[in-house]
C-alpha positions as CSV (number, residue, x, y, z in Angstrom):
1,X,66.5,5.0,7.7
2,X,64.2,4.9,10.8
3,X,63.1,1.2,12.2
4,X,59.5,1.1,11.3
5,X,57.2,0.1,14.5
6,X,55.3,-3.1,14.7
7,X,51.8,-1.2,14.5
8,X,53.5,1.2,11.5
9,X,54.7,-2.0,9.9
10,X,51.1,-3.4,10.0
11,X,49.7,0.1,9.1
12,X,51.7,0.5,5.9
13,X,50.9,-3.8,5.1
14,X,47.4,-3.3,5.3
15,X,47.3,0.4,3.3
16,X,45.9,-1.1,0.1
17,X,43.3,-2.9,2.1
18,X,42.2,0.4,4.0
19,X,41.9,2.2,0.6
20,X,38.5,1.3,-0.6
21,X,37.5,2.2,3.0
22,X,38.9,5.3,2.7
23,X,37.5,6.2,-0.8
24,X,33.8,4.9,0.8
25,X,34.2,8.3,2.6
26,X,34.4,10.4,-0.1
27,X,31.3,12.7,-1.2
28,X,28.5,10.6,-3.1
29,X,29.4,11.8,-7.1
30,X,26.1,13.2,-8.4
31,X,23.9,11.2,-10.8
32,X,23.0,12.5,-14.3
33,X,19.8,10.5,-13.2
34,X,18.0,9.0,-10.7
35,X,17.4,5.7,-11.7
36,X,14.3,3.9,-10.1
37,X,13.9,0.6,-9.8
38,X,9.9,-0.6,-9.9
39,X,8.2,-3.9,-9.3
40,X,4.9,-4.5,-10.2
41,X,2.3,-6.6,-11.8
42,X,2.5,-6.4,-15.7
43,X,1.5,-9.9,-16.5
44,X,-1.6,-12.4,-14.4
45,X,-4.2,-11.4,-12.4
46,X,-2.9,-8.4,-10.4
47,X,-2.1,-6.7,-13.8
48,X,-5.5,-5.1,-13.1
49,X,-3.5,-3.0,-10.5
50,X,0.1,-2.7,-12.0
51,X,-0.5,-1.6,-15.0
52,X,-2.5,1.7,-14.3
53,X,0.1,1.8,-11.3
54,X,3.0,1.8,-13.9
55,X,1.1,4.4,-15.6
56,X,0.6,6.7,-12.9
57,X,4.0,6.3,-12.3
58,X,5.3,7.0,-16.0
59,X,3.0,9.9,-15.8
60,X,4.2,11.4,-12.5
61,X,7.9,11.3,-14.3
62,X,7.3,13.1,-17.1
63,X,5.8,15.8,-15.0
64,X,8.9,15.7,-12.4
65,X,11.2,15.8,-15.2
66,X,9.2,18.7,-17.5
67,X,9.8,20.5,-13.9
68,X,13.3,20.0,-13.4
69,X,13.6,16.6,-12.0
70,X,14.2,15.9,-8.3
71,X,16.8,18.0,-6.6
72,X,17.5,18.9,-10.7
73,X,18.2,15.4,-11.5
74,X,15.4,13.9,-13.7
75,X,14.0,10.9,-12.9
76,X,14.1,7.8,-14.5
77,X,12.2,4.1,-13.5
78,X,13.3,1.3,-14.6
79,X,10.3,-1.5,-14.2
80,X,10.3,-5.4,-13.2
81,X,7.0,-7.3,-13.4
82,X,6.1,-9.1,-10.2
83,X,4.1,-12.0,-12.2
84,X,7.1,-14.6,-12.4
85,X,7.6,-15.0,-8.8
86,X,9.4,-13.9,-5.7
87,X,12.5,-16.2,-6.9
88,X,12.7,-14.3,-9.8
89,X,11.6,-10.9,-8.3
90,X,14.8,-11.4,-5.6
91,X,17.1,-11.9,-8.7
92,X,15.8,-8.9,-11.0
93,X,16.1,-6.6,-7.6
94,X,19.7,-7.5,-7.4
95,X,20.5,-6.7,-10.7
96,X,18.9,-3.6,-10.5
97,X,21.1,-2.6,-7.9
98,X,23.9,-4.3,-9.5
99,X,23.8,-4.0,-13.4
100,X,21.7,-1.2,-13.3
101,X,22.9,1.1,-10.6
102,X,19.4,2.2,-9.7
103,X,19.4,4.7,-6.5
104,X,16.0,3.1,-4.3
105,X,13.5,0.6,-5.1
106,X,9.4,0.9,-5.3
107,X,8.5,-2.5,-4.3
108,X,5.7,-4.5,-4.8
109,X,1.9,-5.0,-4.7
110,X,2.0,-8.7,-3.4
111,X,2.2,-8.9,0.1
112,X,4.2,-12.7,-0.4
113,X,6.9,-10.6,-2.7
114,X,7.3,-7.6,0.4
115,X,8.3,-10.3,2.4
116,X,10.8,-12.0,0.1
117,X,12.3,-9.0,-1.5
118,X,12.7,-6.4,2.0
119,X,15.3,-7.8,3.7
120,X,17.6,-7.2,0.5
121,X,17.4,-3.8,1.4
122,X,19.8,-4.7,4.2
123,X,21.6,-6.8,2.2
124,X,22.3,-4.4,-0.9
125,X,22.3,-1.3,1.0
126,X,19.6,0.4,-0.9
127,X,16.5,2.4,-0.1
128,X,13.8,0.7,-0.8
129,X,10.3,1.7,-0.2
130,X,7.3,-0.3,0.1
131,X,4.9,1.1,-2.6
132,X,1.8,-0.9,-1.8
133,X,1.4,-4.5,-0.1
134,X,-0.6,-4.4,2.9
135,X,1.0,-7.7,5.2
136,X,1.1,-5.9,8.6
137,X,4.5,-8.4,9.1
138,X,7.0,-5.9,7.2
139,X,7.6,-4.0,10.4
140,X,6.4,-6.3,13.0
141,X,8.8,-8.9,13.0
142,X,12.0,-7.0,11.6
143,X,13.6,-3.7,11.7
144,X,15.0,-2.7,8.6
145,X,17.2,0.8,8.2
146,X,16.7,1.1,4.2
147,X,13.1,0.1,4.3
148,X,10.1,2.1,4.2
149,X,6.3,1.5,3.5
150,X,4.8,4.8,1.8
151,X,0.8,4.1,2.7
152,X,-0.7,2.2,5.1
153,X,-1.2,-1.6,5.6
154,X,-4.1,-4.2,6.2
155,X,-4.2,-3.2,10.0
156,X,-5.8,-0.3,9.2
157,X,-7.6,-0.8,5.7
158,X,-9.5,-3.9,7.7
159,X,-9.9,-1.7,10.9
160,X,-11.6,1.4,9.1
161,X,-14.4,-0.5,7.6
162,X,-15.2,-2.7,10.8
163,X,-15.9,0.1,12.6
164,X,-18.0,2.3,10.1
165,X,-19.9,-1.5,9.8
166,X,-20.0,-1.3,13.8
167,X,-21.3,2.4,14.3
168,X,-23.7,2.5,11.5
169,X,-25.3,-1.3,11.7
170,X,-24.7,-2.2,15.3
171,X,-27.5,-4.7,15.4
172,X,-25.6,-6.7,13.2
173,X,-25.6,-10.6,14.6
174,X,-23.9,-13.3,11.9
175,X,-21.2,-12.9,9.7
176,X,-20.0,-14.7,6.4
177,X,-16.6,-14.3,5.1
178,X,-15.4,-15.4,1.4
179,X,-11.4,-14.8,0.7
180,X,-9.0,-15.2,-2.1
181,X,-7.4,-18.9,-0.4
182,X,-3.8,-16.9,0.0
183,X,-2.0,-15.0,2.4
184,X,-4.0,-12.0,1.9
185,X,-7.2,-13.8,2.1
186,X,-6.1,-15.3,5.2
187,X,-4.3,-12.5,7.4
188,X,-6.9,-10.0,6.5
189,X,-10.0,-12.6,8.0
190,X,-7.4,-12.8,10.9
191,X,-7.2,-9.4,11.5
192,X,-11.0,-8.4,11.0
193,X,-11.8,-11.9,13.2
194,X,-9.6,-10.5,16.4
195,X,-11.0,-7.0,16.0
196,X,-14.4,-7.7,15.5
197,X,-14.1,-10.0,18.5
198,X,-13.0,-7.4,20.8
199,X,-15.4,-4.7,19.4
200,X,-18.8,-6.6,19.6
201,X,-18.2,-10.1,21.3
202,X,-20.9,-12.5,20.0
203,X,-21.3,-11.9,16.3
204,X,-21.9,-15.3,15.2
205,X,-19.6,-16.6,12.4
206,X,-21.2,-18.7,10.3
207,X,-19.4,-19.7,7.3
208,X,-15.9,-19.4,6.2
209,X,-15.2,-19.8,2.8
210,X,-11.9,-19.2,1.2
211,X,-12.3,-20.2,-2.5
212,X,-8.9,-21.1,-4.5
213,X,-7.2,-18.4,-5.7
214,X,-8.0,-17.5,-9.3
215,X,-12.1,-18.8,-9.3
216,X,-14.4,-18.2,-11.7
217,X,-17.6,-20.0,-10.2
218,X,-19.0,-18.6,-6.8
219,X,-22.2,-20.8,-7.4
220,X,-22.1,-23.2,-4.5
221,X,-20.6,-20.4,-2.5
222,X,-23.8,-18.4,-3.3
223,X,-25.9,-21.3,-3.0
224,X,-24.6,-21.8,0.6
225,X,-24.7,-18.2,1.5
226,X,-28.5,-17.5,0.5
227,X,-30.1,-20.4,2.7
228,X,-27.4,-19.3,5.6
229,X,-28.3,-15.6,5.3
230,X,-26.0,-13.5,7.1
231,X,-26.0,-10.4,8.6
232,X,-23.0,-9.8,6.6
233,X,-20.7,-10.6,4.3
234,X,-16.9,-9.8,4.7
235,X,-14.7,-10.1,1.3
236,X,-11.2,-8.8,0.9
237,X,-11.0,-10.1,-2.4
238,X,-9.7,-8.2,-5.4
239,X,-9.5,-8.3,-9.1
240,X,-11.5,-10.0,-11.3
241,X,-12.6,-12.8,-8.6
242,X,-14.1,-10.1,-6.7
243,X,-16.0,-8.4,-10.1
244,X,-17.4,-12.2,-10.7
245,X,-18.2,-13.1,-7.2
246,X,-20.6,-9.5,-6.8
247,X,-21.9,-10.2,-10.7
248,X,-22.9,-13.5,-9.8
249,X,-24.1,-12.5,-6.5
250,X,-26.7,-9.4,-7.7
251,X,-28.1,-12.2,-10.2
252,X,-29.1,-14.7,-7.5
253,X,-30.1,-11.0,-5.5
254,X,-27.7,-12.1,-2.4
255,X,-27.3,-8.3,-1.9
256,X,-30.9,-8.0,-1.4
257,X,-30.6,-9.8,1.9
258,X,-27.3,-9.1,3.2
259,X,-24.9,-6.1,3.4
260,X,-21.6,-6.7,1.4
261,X,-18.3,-5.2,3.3
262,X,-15.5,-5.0,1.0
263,X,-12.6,-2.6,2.0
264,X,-10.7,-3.2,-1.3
265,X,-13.6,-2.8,-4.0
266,X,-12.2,1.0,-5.7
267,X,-10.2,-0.7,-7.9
268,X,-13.0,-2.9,-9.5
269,X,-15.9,-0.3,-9.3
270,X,-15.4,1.3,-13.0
271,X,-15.4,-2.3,-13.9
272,X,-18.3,-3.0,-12.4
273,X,-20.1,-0.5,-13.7
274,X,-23.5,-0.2,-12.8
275,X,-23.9,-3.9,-11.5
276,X,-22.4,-3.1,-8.4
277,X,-25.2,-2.3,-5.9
278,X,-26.1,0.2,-3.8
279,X,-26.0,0.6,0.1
280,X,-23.0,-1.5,0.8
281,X,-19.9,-0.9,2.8
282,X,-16.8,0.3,0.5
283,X,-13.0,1.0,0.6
284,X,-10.2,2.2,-1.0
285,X,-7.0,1.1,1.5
286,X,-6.6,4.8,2.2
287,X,-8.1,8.0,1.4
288,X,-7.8,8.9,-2.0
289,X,-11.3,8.1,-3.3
290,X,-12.0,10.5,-7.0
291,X,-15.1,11.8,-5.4
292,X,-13.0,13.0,-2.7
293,X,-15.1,15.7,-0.8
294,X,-12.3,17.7,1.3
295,X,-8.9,16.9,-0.5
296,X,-6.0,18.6,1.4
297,X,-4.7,20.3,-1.8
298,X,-8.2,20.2,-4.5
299,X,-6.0,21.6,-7.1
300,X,-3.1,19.2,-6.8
301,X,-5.8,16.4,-6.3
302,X,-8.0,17.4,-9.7
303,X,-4.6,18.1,-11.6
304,X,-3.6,13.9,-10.6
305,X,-6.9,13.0,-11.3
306,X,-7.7,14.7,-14.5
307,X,-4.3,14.1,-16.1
308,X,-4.4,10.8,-15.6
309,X,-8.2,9.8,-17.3
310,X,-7.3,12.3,-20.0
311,X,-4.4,10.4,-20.4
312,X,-5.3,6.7,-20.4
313,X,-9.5,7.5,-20.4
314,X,-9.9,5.9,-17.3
315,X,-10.0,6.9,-13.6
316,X,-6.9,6.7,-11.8
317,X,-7.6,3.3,-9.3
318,X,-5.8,3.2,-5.6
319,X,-2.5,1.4,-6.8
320,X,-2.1,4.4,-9.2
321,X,-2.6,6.8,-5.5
322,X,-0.2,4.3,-4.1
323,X,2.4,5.1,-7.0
324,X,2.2,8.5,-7.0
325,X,2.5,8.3,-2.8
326,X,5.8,6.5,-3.0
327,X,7.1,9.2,-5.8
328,X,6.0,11.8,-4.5
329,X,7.7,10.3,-0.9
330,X,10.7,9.6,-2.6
331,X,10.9,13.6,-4.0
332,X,10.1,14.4,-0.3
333,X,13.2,12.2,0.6
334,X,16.1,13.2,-1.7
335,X,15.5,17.0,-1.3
336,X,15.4,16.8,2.2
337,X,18.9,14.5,2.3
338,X,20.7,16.7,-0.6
339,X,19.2,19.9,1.8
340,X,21.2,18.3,5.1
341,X,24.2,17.6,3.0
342,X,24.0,21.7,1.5
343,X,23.3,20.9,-1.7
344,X,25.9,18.3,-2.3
345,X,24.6,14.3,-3.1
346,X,23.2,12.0,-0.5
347,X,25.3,8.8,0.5
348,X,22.7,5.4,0.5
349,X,23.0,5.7,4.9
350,X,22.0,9.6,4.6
351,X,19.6,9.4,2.1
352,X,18.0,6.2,4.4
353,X,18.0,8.7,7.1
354,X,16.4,11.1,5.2
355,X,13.3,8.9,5.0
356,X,13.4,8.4,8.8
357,X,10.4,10.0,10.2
358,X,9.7,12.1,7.0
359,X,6.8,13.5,6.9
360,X,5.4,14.3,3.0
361,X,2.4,16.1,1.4
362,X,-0.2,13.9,-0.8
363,X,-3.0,15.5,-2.6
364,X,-5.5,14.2,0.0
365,X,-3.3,14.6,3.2
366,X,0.1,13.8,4.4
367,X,1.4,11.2,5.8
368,X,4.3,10.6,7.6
369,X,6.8,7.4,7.7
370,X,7.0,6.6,11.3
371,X,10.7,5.6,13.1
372,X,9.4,1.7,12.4
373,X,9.8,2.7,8.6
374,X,5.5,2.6,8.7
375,X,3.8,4.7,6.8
376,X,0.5,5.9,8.4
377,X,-2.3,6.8,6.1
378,X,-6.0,8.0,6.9
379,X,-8.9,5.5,5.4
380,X,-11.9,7.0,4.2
381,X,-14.7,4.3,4.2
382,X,-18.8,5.0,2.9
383,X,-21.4,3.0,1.1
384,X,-22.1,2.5,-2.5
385,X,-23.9,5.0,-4.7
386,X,-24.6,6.3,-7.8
387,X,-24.9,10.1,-8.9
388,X,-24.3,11.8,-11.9
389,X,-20.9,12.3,-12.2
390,X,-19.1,8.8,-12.5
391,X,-20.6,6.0,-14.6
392,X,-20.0,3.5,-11.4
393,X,-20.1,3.3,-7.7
394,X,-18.6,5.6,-5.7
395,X,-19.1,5.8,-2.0
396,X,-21.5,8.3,0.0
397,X,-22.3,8.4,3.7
398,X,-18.5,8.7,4.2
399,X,-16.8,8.4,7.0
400,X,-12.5,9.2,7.7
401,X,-10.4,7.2,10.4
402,X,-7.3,9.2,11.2
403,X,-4.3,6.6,10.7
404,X,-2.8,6.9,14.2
405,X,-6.3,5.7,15.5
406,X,-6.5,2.9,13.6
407,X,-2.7,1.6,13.0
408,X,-0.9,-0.8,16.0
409,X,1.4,1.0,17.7
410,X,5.2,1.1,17.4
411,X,6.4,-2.1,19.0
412,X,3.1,-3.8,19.4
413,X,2.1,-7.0,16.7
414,X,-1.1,-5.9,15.2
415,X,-3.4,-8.9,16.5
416,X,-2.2,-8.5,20.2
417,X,-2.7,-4.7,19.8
418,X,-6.7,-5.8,18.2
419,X,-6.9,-7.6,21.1
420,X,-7.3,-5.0,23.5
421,X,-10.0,-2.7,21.7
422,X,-12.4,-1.5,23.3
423,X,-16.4,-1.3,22.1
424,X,-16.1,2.6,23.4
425,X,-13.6,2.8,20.1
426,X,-16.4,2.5,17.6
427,X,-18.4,5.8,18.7
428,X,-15.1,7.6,19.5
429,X,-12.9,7.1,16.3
430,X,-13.3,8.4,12.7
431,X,-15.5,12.0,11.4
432,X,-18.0,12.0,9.0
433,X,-16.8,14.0,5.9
């Protein structure tokens, strides 16, 4: 019998430990289906946008799966709700990937839970993609290999509707703002603060207001607002504070005497109804409004649109467009990784890579994830009107801002990159439409 060698002795000692490593190689087995795990507001306040975006997404299944699934696997998500917390979001998105096996994560609408919950996607391994907070952060302080955001972010839904405010009132001289009092209230003043102040140096602030998240009264706010009379009045706020704050605004006629800029009003508009006036500054944080004038692809557009009112008797909102974005991104992804691999199953690394740089069709556009895992999506941004084919607001005058205009660069934080605009910028970017 042959003296084994030192490394041959240490080879064969440490065979059963190389095993697992060895199996890791072996082709991906493939899935009777593809498991989705989705976070999203089903209970609080932000249910206003995760339920209808649960919908569109339950919606956008069935049709996959009437179709023959995604690479001819059908499609299956499995949903969390984002109203406990980001302790107990972190928890249920390891036990998706645990207990349930799912193959990527949509996560979340709360910019707070994007930050908790990304970096598990390192940790677990997992795609994951970013379905539709808007904290600019994400990709600015980290680099992540699983993670991707399928639609823009606040960068360039505050940008968008600072410069139509710019180019079409440039006289305008004080400003107000009034923001949930959270981080969204806060980083979005910050970002619309260091643009402004680059574009037109000298608009006088002259109130700040940041109400506690979850108000009911904007009385003293109003009060306050009418004998300071601004220019304008910058809110980011969403949900029903935003629906009270305009109702309770139009009855004390504040509009009357100031233009209202609010770049995240769709989603309240049907609520509003006819109380939301006319001739101020709207948008949708991206480019899916349902008056749409030039979609991309009208028939896949009016086929999203339609299905979903006849289905739920309602129009779909933007976190619905944001769904169907990440789905449709996700179907973009796992054809393109089970094409590289020739028609076998995608590993969790090559189906990451797969969303590296993808570039995937939406009914109003494309948009395409850039190597920072950012997606980069046009904003349209108009002013409110009524006509006769939508019982509320819907915006006219409309303007579109390409994304790669309005989004930081790769590398650069988004307030140093504000920084540096130039006034020139507000003649120069966006097309009417």
């Amino acid at each position: 019998m042959t003296t084994l060698t030192r490394r041959e002795t240490l080879a064969a000692g440490f065979g059963a430990v190389l095993l697992p490593a060895t199996l890791s190689a072996q082709p991906a087995p493939r899935p009777a289906e593809l498991k989705i795990g989705v976070t999203t507001f089903l209970s609080g306040p932000a249910s206003v946008f995760g339920v209808p975006s649960r919908r569109a997404c339950e919606m956008l299944a069935e049709q996959i799966n009437a179709a023959g699934g995604i690479a001819g696997i059908p499609m299956r998500p499995i949903f969390v709700d984002e109203g406990p917390g980001t302790d107990h979001l972190v928890g249920e998105i390891r036990r998706l990937v645990q207990s349930e096996g799912v193959h990527a994560i949509f996560q979340s609408i709360s910019s707070g839970s994007c930050l908790a919950c990304t970096p598990l996607s390192r940790e677990l391994n997992k795609v994951m993609l970013l379905w539709d907070c808007g904290t600019q952060r994400i990709f600015e302080e980290n680099r992540y290999d699983y993670a991707f955001r399928t639609q823009g972010y606040g960068t360039s839904e505050v940008l968008a509707p600072l410069l139509y405010l710019l180019k079409t009132k440039p006289n305008i001289r004080t400003l107000a703002v009034v923001n949930q009092d959270y981080a969204w209230g806060r980083d979005s003043w910050e970002l619309w603060k260091t643009a402004m102040d680059a574009l037109k140096p000298g608009v006088r602030v002259v109130a700040e207001m940041f109400p506690r998240f979850g108000s009911t009264d904007f009385s003293t706010e109003i009060t306050r607002l009418l004998a300071l009379r601004p220019d304008v009045i910058y809110s980011t706020s969403w949900g029903g504070e935003l629906v009270t704050f305009i109702r309770q605004a139009t009855e004390r006629r504040l509009h009357e005497r100031t233009t209202f800029v609010l770049p995240v009003a769709e989603a309240s508009l049907q609520i509003l109804g006819r109380s939301m006036p006319e001739g101020h500054i709207i948008g949708t944080r991206g480019d899916h409004w349902n008056n749409h004038p030039a979609p991309a692809n009208p028939e896949l557009f009016n086929s999203f649109v339609n299905a979903y009112r006849q289905k739920f008797n309602e129009y779909p909102i933007y976190p619905c467009h944001h769904m169907a974005q990440a789905v449709w991104a996700l179907k973009a992804g796992v054809e393109k990784a089970v094409a590289t691999k020739g028609g076998a199953w995608p590993s969790d690394a090559e189906l990451a890579a797969a969303f590296r740089g993808l570039t995937f069709p939406t009914p109003t556009s494309t948009i395409t994830l850039r190597e920072d895992g950012q997606g980069l999506e046009d904003q349209i941004v108009g002013v409110s009107s009524f006509n006769d084919r939508f019982p509320f607001a819907v915006p006219k005058e409309m303007m579109l801002y390409p994304a790669a205009q309005v989004s930081a660069p790769i590398g650069q934080k988004s307030t140093d990159w504000l920084k540096t605009l130039q006034p020139a910028m507000i003649e120069s970017t966006g097309r009417s439409i």
